[in-house]
C-alpha positions as CSV (number, residue, x, y, z in Angstrom):
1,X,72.8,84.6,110.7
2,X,69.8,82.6,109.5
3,X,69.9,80.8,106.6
4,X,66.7,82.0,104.3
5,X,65.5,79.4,101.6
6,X,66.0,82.2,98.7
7,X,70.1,82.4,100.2
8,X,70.7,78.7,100.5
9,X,69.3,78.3,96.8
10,X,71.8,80.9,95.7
11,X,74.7,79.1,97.5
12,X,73.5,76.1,96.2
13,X,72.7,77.1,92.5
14,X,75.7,78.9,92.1
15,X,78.1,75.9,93.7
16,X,76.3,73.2,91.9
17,X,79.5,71.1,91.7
18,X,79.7,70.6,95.0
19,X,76.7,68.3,94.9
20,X,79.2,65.2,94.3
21,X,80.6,65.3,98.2
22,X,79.3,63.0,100.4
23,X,76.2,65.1,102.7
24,X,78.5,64.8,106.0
25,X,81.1,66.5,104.4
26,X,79.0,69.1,103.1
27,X,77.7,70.0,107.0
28,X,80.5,72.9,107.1
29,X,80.3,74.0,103.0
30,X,76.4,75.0,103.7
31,X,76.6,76.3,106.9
32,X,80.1,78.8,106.3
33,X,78.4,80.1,103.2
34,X,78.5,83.7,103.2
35,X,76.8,85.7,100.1
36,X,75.8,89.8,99.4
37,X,74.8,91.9,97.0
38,X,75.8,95.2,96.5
39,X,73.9,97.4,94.6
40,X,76.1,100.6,93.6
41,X,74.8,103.5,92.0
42,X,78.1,105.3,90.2
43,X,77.4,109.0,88.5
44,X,80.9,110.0,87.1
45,X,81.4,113.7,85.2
46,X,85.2,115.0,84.2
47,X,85.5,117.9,83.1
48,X,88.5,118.3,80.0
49,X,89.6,121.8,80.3
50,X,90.9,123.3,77.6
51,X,91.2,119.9,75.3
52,X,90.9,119.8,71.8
53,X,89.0,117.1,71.3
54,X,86.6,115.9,73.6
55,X,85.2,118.7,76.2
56,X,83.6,116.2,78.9
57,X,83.0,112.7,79.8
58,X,80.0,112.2,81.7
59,X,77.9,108.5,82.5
60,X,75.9,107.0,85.0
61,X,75.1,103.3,85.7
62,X,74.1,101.3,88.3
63,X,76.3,98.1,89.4
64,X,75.3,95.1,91.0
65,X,78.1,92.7,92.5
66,X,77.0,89.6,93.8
67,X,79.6,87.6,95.9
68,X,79.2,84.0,97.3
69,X,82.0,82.9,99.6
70,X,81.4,78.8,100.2
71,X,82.9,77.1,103.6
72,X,85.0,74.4,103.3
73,X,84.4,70.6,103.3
74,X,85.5,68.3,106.6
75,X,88.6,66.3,106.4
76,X,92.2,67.4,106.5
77,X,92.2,69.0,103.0
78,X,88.9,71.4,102.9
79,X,87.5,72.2,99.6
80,X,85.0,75.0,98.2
81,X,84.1,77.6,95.7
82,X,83.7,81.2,95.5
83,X,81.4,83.0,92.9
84,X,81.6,86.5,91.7
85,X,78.8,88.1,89.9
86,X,79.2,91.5,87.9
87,X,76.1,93.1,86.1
88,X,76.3,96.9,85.0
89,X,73.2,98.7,83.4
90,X,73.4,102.2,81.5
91,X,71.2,104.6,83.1
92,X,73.1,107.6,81.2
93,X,75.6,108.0,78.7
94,X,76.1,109.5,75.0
95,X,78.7,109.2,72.2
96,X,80.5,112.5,72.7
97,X,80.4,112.2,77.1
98,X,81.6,108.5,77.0
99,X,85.1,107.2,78.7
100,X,84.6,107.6,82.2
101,X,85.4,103.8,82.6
102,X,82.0,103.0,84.8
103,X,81.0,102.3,80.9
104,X,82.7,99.7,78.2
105,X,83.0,102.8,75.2
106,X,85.6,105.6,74.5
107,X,84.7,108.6,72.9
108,X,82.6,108.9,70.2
109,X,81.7,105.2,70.6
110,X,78.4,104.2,72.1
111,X,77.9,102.4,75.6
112,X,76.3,99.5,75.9
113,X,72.8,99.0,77.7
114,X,74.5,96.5,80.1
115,X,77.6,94.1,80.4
116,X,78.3,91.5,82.4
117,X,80.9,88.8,84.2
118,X,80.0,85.5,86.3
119,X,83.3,84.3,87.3
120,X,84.2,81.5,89.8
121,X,87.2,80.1,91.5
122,X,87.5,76.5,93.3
123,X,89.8,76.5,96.7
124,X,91.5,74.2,99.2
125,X,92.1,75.0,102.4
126,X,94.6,72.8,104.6
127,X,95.4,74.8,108.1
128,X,95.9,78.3,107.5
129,X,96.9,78.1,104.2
130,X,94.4,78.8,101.5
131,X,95.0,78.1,97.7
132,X,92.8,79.8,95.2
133,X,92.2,79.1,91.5
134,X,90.2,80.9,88.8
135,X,88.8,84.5,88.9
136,X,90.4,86.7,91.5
137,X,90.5,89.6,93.1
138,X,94.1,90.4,94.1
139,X,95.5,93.2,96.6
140,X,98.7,93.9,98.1
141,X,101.9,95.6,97.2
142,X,102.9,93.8,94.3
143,X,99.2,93.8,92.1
144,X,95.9,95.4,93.4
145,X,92.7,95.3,91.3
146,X,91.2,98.4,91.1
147,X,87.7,99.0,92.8
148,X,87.3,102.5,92.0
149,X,84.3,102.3,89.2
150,X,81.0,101.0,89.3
151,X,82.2,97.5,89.4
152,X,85.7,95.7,90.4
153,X,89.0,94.4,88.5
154,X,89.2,91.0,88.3
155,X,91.7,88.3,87.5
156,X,92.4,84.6,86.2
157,X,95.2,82.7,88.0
158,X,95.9,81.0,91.0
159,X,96.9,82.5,94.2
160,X,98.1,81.0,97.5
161,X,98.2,82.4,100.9
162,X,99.3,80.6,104.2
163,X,98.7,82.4,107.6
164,X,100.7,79.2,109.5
165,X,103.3,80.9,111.4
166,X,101.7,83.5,114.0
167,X,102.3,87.0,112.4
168,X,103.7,85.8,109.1
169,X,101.2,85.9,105.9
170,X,103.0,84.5,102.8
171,X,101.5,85.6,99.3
172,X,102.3,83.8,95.9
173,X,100.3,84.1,92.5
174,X,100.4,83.6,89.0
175,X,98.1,85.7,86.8
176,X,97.6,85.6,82.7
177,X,94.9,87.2,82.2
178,X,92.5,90.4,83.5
179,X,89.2,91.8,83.1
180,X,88.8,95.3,83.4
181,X,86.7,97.1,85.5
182,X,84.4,98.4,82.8
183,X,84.9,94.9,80.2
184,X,82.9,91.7,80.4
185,X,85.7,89.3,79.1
186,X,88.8,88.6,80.1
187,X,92.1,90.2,78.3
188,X,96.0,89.8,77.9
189,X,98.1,91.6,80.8
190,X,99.6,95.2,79.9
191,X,102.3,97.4,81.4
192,X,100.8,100.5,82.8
193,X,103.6,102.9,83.6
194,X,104.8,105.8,82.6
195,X,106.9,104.8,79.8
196,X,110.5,102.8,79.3
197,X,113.2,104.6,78.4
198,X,113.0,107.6,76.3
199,X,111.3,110.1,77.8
200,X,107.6,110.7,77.8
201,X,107.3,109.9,74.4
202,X,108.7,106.4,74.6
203,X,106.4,103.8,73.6
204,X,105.3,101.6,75.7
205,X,105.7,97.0,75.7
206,X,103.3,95.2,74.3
207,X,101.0,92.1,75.8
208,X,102.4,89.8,78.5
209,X,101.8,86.4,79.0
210,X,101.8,86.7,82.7
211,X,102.0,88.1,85.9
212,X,103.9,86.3,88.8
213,X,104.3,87.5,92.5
214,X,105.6,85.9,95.8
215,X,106.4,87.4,99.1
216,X,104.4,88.6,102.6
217,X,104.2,90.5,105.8
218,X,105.8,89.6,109.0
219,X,104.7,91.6,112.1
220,X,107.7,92.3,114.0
221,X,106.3,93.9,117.2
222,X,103.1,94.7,117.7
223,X,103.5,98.2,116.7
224,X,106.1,97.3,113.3
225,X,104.9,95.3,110.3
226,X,107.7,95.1,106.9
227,X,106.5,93.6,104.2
228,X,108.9,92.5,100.8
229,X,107.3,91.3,97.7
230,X,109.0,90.2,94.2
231,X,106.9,90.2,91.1
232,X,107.4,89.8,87.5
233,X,105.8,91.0,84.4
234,X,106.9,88.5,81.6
235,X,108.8,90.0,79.0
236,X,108.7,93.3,80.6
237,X,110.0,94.3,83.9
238,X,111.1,92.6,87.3
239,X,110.4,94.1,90.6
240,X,111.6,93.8,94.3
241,X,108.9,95.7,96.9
242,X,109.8,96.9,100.2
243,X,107.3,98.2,102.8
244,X,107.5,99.0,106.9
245,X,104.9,100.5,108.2
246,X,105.1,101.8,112.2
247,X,102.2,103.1,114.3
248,X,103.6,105.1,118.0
249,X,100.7,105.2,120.4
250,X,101.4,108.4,121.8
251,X,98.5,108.8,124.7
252,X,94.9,108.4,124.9
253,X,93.1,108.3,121.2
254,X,96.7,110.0,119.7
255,X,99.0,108.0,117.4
256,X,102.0,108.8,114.5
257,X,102.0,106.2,112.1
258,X,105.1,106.0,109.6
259,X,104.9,104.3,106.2
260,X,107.8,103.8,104.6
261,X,107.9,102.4,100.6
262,X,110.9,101.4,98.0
263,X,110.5,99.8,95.0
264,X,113.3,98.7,92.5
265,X,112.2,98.0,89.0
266,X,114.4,96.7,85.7
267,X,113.7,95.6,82.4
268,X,112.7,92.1,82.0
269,X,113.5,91.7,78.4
270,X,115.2,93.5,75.4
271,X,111.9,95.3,74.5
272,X,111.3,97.0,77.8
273,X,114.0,98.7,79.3
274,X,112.2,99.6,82.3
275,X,114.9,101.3,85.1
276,X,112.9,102.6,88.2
277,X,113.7,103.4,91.6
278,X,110.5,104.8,93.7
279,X,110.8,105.5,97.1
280,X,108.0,107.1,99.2
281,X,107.3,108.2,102.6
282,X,103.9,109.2,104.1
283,X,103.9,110.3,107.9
284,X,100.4,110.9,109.8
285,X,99.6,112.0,112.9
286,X,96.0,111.4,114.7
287,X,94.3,112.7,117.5
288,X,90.8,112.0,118.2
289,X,88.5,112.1,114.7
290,X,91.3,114.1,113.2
291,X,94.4,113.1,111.2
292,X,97.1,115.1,109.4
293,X,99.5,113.3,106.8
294,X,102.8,114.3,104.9
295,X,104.0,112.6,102.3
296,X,106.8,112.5,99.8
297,X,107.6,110.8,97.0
298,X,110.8,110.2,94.4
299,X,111.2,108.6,91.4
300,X,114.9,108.0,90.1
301,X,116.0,106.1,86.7
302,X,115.6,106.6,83.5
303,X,111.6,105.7,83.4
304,X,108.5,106.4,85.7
305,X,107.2,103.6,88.4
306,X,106.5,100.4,86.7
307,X,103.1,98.7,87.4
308,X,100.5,96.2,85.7
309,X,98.1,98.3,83.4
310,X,94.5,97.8,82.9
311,X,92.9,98.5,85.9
312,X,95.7,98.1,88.7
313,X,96.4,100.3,91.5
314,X,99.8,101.0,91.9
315,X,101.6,101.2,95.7
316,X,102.7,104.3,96.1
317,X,102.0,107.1,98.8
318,X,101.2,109.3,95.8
319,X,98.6,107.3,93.7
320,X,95.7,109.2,94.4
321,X,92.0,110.1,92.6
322,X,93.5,110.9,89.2
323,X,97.4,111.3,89.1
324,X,99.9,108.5,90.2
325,X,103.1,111.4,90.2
326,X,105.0,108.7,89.1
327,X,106.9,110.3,85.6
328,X,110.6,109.5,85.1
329,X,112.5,111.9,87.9
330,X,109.1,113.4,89.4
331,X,109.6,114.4,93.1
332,X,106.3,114.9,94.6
333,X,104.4,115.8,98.1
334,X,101.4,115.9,100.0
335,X,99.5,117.2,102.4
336,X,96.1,115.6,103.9
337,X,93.6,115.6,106.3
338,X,91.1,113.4,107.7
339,X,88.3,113.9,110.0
340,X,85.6,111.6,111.6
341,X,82.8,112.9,112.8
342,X,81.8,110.2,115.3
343,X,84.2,111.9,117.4
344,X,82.0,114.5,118.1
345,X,78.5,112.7,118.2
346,X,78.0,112.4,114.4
347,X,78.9,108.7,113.5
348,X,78.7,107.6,109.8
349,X,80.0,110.8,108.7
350,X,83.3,110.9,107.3
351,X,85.7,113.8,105.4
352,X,89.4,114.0,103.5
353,X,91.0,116.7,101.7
354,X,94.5,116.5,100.0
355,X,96.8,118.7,97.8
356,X,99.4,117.2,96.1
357,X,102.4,118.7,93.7
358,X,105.0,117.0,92.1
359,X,107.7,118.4,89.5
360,X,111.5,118.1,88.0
361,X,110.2,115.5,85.2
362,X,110.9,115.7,81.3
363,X,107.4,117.2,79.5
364,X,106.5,116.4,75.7
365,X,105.4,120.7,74.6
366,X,104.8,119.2,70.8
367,X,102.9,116.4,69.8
368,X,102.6,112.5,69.8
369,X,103.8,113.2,65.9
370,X,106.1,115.7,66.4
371,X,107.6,115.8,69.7
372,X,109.5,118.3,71.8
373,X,110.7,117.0,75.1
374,X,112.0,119.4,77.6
375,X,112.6,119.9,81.4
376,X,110.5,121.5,83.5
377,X,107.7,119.6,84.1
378,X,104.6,120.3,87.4
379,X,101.5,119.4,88.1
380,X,99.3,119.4,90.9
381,X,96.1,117.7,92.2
382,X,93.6,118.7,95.1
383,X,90.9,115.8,96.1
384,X,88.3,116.0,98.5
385,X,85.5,113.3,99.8
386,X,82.8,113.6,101.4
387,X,80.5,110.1,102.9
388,X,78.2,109.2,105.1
389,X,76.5,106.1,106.3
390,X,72.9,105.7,107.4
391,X,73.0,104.0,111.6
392,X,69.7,103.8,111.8
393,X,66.3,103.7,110.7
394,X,65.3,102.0,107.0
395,X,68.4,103.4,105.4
396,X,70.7,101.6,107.9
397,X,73.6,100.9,106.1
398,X,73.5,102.9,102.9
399,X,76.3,105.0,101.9
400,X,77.0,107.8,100.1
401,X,80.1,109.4,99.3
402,X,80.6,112.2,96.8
403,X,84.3,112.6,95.5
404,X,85.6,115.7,93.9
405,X,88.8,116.5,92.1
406,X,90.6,119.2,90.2
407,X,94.3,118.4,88.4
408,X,96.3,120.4,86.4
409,X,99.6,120.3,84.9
410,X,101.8,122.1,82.4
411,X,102.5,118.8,79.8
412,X,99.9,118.0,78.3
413,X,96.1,119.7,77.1
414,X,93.6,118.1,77.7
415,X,94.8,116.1,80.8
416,X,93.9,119.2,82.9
417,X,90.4,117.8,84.7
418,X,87.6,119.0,86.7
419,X,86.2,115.6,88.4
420,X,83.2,114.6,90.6
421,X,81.9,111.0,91.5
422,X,78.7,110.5,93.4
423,X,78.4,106.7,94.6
424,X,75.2,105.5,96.2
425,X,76.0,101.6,97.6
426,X,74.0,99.3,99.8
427,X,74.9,95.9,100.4
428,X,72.1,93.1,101.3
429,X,73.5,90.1,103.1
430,X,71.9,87.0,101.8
431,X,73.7,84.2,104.0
């Protein structure tokens, strides 16, 4: 792609420190720079039925996420930098309709006009084997920052990840701090499951130092790739990850693909008392542009699935647009279906639709003062989305997706939402 003056004075601006290598070795840093910028435009609007307090939260922003990906110096051990700018501007918003998350504010506190992040991380590359240093965005199935707002997750740490050994990719990290998809600094790590021992009104660990992961994928056959990883929340719980995920070609443009998940989570000190097992199972069968999936998952111990708060998305089959149905005991399932409309002359044009109900968990009927825990738990979710992106013409490229939602349950008021997202996002390539 050619290099434009304005693109190689971003590169070059925003990976100033590079200026110190000798020019020959910077040949390769220059010319493997990659940069974009995404404008997204994020209207949000939930819909609180029956709650006491607020009625609705309703906000719209619009987000634009800069990324600069350097090459690598010459020599046996490469070096770069990476650069991640975040800048979200208020376009709508009000005391009593705040807390969607594209915003920093909760209810009854006033948004911002804009917030902002510039964050950077150095790397070396020797091989296939990258490490990475500084502001990060992780994903796989220990830890996966959440892109599901106007602008990303991020974290601080170091991560390395070595593609050596054909069909092997080994993952370790350390993370100790986050920055929240709607925050401009960074903040201490926090548990975000569904509570440690003691029902649904258990209260829940405080800060953690840390975050630490290691494991990877190995692709048996071509058709079979497993997956283990081991991760640890400091001071709060430990975690061994299983995955194996199968695809059977079953004739021309028809497939089943299995996906099979366990995860074993324990306390990792005297405060926690974290005791999960959550095993899922999602099964989808595709033919042409259409694709119909079953899923089920169980949760087994004495608390819900354990995962790293904030602004994480946790792996399971069942983690969908609102609900994780993840409580303490919940058995849950789902039906979905995709269809892409390129398979019938219409390409760009995309649809899903799921309904998911899970039940047997413990419920709190009283309140966060006064509680009343009892069996009988349910609730349900239905999701649908709807995008399409422009092939042609001076929209070429520009997407829009509207996501809708409706979730009810029988635990708690004010959880029971009406939801709809409308994301506008265009992506310029600079380099």
């Amino acid at each position: 792609m050619l290099k434009t003056p304005i693109a190689r004075g971003v590169a070059l601006a925003t990976l100033g420190a590079t200026l110190a290598i000798p020019s020959m070795a910077q040949a390769a840093f220059i010319e493997d720079t990659k940069a974009s910028l995404e404008l997204r435009n994020f209207y949000m609007n939930r819909d609180f039925r029956e709650g006491a307090g607020q009625s609705k939260a309703e906000e719209w922003a619009q987000g634009f996420i800069l990324r600069v990906e350097s090459g690598y110096t010459e020599g046996t051990v490469g070096f770069g930098v990476d650069a991640l700018g975040l800048l979200g501007v208020k376009l709508d918003s009000g005391e009593g309709r705040a807390g969607t998350g594209i915003l920093p504010g909760a209810y009854n506190d006033r948004a911002p006009d804009d917030y902002s992040e510039l964050g950077l991380a150095a790397k070396a590359k020797v091989s296939e084997t990258v490490l990475k240093v500084g502001t990060l965005q992780v994903k796989n199935q220990a830890i996966s920052s959440s892109d599901s707002r106007l602008l990303p997750a991020t974290f601080q740490g170091g991560q390395l990840v070595s593609k050596d050994i054909e069909g092997l990719t080994l993952d370790v990290g350390y993370l100790n701090r986050t920055n929240l998809r709607n925050s401009s600094n960074n903040e201490a790590l926090t548990f975000g499951g569904k509570g440690t021992a003691g029902g649904v009104n258990a209260t829940a660990p405080g800060d953690s130092d840390s975050f630490s992961f290691a494991g990877g994928t190995y692709k048996l056959t071509n058709d079979l790739t497993a997956g283990y990883y081991y991760s640890n929340l400091e001071d709060i719980y430990k975690q061994h990850s299983f995955n194996l995920v199968h695809v059977l070609p079953l004739g021309d443009k028809q497939s089943l693909k299995t996906d099979l998940r366990y995860a074993r989570s324990t306390d990792d000190g005297s405060g926690s008392n974290v005791d999960n097992k959550a095993l899922g199972a999602m099964v989808t069968y595709s033919i042409s542009g259409h694709s119909f999936g079953l899923g089920y998952q169980k949760m087994s111990g004495d608390t819900g699935f354990a995962y790293v708060g904030g602004a994480t998305d946790p792996f399971l089959v069942n983690y969908v647009q609102i609900n994780d149905f993840a409580n303490a005991d919940e058995k849950s399932w789902q039906a979905r279906y995709d269809f892409n409309f390129a398979s019938i002359g219409i390409p760009g044009l995309t649809f899903m639709t799921r309904y998911l109900t899970g039940d047997g968990f413990d419920r709190n009927i009283g309140t966060a003062n006064a509680p009343v825990i009892t069996s009988g738990g349910k609730q349900w979710e239905r999701d649908m989305d709807i995008g399409y992106t422009f092939q042609e013409g001076a929209l070429k490229n520009l997407n829009v997706k509207w996501r809708n939602a409706t979730s009810r349950n029988n635990y708690s008021r004010g959880t029971n939402i009406d939801e709809n997202r409308l994301i506008v996002s265009y992506t310029i390539p600079l380099m």
